[in-house]
C-alpha positions in Angstrom: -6.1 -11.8 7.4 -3.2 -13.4 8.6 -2.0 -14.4 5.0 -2.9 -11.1 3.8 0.0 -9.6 6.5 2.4 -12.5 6.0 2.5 -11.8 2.7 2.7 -7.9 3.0 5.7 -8.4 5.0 7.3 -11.5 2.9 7.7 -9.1 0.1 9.1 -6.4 1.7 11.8 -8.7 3.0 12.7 -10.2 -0.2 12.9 -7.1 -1.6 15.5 -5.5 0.6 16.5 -9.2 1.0 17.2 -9.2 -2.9 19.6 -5.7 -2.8 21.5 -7.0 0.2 22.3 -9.8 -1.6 22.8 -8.6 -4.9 25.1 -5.6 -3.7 27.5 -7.8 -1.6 27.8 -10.4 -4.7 29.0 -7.6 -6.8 31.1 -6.1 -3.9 29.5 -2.4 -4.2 31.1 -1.5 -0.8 31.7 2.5 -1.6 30.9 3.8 1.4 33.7 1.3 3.0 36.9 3.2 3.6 40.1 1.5 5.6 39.1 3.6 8.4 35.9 2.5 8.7 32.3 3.7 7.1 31.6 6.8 4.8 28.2 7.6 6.6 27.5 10.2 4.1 28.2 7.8 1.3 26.5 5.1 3.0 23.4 7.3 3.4 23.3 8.0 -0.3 23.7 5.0 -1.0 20.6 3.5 0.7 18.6 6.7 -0.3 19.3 5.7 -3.8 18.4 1.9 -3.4 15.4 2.5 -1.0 13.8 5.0 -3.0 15.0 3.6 -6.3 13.1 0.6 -5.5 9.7 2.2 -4.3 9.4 4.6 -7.1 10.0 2.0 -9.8 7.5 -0.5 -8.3 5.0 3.0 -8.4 5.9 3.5 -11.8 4.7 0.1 -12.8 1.8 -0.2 -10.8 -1.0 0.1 -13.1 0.7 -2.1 -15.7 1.1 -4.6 -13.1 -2.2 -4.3 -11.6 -3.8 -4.8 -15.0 -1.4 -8.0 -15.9 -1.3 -9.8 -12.5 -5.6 -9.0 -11.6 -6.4 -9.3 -15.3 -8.3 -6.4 -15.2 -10.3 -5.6 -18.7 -10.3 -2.0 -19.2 -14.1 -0.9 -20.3 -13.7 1.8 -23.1 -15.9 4.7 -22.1 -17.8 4.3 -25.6 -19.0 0.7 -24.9 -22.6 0.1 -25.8 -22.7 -2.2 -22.4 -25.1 0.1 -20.3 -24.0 -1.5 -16.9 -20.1 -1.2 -18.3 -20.9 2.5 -19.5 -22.5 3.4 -16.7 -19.5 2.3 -14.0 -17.5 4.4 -16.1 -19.7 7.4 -16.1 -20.3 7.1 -12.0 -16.1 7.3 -12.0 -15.2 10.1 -14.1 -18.4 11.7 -12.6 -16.5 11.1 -8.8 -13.1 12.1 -10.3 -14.8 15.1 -12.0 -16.3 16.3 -8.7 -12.4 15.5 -7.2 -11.2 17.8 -9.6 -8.5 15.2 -10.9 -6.2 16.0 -14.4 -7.6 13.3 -15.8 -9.9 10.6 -15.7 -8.8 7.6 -14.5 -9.0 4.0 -16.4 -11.9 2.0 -15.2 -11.9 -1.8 -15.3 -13.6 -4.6 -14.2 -11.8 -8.0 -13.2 -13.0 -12.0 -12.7 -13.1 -13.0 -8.7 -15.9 -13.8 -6.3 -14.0 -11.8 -3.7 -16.1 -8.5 -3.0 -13.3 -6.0 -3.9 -11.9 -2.6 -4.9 -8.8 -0.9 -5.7 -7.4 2.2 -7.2 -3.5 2.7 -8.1 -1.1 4.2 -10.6 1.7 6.5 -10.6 0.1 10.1 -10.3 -3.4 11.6 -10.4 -3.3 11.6 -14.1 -2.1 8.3 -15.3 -4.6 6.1 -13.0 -6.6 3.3 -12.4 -9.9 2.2 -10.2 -10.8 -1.1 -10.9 -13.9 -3.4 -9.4 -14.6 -6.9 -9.0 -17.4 -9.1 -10.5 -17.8 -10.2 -7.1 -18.6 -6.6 -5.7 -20.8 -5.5 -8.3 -23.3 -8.6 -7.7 -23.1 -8.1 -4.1 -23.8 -4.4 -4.0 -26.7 -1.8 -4.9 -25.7 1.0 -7.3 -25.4 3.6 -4.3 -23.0 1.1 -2.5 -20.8 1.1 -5.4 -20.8 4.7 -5.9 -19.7 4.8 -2.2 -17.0 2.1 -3.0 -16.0 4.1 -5.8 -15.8 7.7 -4.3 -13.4 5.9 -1.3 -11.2 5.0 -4.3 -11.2 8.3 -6.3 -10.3 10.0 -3.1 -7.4 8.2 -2.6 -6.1 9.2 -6.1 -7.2 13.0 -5.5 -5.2 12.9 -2.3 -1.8 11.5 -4.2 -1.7 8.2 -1.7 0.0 6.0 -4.1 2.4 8.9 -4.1 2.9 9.8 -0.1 3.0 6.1 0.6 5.5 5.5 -1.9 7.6 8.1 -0.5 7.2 6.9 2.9 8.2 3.1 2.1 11.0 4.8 0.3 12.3 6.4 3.8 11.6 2.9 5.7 14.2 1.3 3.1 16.6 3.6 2.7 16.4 4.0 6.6 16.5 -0.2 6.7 19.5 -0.3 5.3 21.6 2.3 6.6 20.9 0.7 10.0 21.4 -2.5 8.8 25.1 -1.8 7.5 25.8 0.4 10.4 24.5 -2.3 12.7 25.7 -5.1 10.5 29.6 -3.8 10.1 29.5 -2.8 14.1 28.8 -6.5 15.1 30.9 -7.8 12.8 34.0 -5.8 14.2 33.2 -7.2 17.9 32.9 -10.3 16.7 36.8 -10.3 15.1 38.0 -9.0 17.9 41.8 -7.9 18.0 42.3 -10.6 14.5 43.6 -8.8 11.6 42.5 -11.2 9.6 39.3 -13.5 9.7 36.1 -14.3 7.6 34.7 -10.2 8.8 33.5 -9.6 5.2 31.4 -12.9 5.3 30.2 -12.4 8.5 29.2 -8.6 8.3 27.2 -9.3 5.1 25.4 -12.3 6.5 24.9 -10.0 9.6 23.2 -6.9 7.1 20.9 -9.1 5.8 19.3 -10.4 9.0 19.7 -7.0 10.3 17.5 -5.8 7.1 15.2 -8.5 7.4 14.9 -7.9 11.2 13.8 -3.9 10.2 11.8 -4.5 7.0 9.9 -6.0 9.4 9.9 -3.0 12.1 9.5 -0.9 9.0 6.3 -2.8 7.8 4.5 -1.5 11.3 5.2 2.0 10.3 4.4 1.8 7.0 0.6 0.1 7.6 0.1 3.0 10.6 0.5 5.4 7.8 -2.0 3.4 5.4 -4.6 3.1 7.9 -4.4 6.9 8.5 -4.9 7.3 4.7 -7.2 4.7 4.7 -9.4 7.0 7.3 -8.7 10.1 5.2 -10.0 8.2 2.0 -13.3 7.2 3.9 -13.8 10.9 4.6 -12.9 11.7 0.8 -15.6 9.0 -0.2 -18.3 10.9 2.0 -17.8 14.3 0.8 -18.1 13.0 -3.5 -20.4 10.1 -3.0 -22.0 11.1 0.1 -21.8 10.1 3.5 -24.9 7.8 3.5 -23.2 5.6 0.2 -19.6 5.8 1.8 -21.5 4.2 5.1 -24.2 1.7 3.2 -20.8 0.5 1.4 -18.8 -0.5 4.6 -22.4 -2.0 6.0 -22.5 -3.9 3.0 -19.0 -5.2 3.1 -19.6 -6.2 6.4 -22.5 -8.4 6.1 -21.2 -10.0 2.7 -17.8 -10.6 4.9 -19.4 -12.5 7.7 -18.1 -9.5 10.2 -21.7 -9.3 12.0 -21.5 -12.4 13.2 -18.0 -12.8 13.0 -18.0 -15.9 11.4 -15.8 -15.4 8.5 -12.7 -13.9 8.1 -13.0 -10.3 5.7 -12.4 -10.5 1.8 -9.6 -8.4 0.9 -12.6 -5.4 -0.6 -10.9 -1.6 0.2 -8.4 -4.1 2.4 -11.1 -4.2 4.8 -9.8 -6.1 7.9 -11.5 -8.0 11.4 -9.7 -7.1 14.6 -6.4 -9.0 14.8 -5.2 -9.0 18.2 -1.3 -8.2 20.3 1.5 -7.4 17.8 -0.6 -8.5 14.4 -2.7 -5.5 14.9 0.5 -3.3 14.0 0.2 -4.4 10.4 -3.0 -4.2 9.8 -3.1 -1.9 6.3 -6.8 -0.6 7.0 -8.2 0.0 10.1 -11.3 -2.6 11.2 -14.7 -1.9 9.6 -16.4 -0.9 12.8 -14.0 1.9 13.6 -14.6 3.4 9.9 -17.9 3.0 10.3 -17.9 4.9 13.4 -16.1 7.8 12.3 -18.1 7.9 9.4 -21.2 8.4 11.5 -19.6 11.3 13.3 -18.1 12.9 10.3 -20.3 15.6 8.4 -19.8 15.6 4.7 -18.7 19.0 3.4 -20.4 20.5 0.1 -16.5 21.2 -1.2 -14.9 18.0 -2.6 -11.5 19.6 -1.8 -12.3 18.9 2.1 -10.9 15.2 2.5 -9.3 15.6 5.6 
């Protein structure tokens, strides 16, 4: 769990790391002015870069799901029955979700008990499985698996979280410069002339790495919100029994029970991480899904997900 978070937050870093870096190498300083900053340039500028960013790692997702997992797409006219019939249980779930199109389904190689869906819209999709899940679980536990999945693309998460790490950036590094240029001016003091340029952009980049980190609490509060909504969505197309039976399921294969063993990284399922971990937790722990679960009702309208 703890890797899983280190590395969640290492990337962000690097990535607003990275366009710090890069920027001040090539001296794109626009929103500098002998008076001071351009806050409305400056704020363009970081919307541009922030969201920039986000929406291009969105609109390589599914490529880079499929090259860096490995993931073998199953073509929905294979004569394997146990391939055919994973496909048939997801368009049946995305049918039922009412989504554009039917997503890609594909199974990849690792022992880990795991799930995910992603891609850049509700048409252009992909919910791909483990080996590792489908010898662990029943056929109803992987319907429930797979109706958590679809209803993450029917309710456009890779979309709204996209959007909202692209406000965490942009808002990153406007604070950072802003921060980063104040600082640098008390440090000169009454000088006219001094290293200020070398200082302020060695200030903006531990100032961004200092709120890509603050940013990466906000981000995973939203995702385990989604997380709960997806649960919910997996109830009302596979049914609430499945959706419950699946989380059960993870839990025993995971060691949870007896808390033994740290979780496998299926639907990001997490233990119970305690003090200031517990802010970047993704997904919220098993037992408080499974709990909501038990008190939600699953509606006969596949629209209701929230």
């Amino acid at each position: 769990m703890g890797k899983r978070i280190f590395l969640f937050i290492l990337t962000n870093v690097l990535v607003i790391a990275t366009i710090s870096l890069v920027t001040s190498l090539l001296g794109v300083r626009g929103w500098m002015t002998a008076q001071g900053i351009d806050y409305q340039s400056l704020l363009i500028f970081c919307a541009i870069w922030g969201f920039g960013g986000a929406f291009i790692s969105l609109a390589l997702s599914k490529k880079m799901a499929k090259w860096m997992m490995r993931v073998q797409v199953i073509d929905p006219n294979t004569h394997d029955s146990r391939a055919r019939d994973l496909v048939q249980m997801v368009h049946r779930l995305a049918h039922a979700a009412k989504l554009p199109k039917m997503p890609e389904v594909g199974v990849y190689d690792s022992p880990e008990v795991n799930a995910f869906a992603t891609g850049p819209s509700k048409g252009n999709a992909l919910v791909a499985v483990s080996t590792g899940l489908l010898q662990r679980m029943d056929r109803g536990e992987v319907e429930g698996v797979l109706g958590h999945e679809v209803a993450h693309i029917a309710n456009g998460d890779m979309v709204t979280m996209t959007l909202i790490q692209g406000v965490v950036n942009a808002f990153t590094m406007f604070l950072a410069r802003v921060l980063g240029f104040a600082v640098a001016q008390v440090l000169r003091g009454d000088e006219e002339e001094g290293p200020s340029y070398l200082v302020q952009t060695l200030l903006v980049m531990v100032f961004d790495i200092l709120f890509t980190i603050l940013g990466s609490a906000v981000v995973a509060y939203f995702s385990r919100m989604r997380e709960y909504r997806a649960d919910k969505g997996g109830a009302t197309l596979a049914g609430r029994g499945k959706m419950i039976g699946a989380l059960e399921a993870l839990r025993r294969s995971t060691g949870l029970v007896d808390g033994s063993h740290q979780a496998l990284a299926t639907l990001k399922i997490s233990g119970k991480p305690k003090g200031l971990m517990a802010l970047f937790m993704s997904h919220p722990p098993l037992e408080e899904r499974i709990a909501r679960l038990e008190r939600f009702e699953s509606h006969a309208s596949s629209r209701q997900f929230a």
